[in-house]
N, C-alpha and C positions, 0 to 999 in steps of 0.2 A: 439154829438158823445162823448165817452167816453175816454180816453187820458188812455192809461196803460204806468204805470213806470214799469223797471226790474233794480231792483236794486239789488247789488252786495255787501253782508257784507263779510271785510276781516277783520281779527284780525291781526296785526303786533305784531310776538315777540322781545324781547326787547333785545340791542346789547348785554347784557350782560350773555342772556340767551340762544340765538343763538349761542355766542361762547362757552356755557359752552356743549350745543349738541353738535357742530362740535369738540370740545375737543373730547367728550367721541365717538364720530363717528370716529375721526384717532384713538383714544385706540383700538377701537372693528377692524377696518379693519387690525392694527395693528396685534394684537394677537389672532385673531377667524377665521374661515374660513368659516364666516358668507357671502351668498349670497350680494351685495348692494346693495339688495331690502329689506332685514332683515335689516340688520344695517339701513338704512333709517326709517324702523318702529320702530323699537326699540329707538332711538331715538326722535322719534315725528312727523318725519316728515311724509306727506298725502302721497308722490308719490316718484319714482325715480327720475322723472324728476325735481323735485323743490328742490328735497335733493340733488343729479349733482352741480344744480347751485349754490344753497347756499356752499354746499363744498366747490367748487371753489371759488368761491368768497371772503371766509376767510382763506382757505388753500392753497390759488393759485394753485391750481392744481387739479384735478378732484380724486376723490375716485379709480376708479380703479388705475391710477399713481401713485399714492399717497403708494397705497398696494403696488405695483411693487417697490418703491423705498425704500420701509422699509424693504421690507425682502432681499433686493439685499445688502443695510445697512447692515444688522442683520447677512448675512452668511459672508460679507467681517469681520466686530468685529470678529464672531466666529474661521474663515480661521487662523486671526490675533494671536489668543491666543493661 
């Protein structure tokens, strides 16, 4: 009998380069009113769901939150001046 393997190749990006997407991923949700399925491509990443978690996980907090709390920010600064 014949034995099959299914192996699974994953590339890991590297802490420095992941932070440097989830940088420019809070820039774009920041100031675009790109979908957070564009900004996740744009970015690099394969899916929604794996750019969610990665977000969170260096931003603590998820992408759509994250937008909600920068413009909630951004009209308080502006209310201010």
């Amino acid at each position: 009998m014949a034995q099959r393997c299914t192996c699974a190749v994953t590339t890991r990006t590297s802490p420095a380069r992941s932070g440097w997407r989830m940088a420019k991923a809070a820039e774009l949700l920041r100031d675009l009113e790109l979908a957070i399925a564009d900004v996740a491509e744009r970015v690099g990443r394969a899916g929604e769901p794996a750019f969610n978690r990665a977000f969170t996980r260096l931003q603590g907090t998820g992408p759509g939150a994250y937008r909600r709390a920068s413009r909630t920010a951004r009209r308080a600064t502006s209310a201010a001046q």
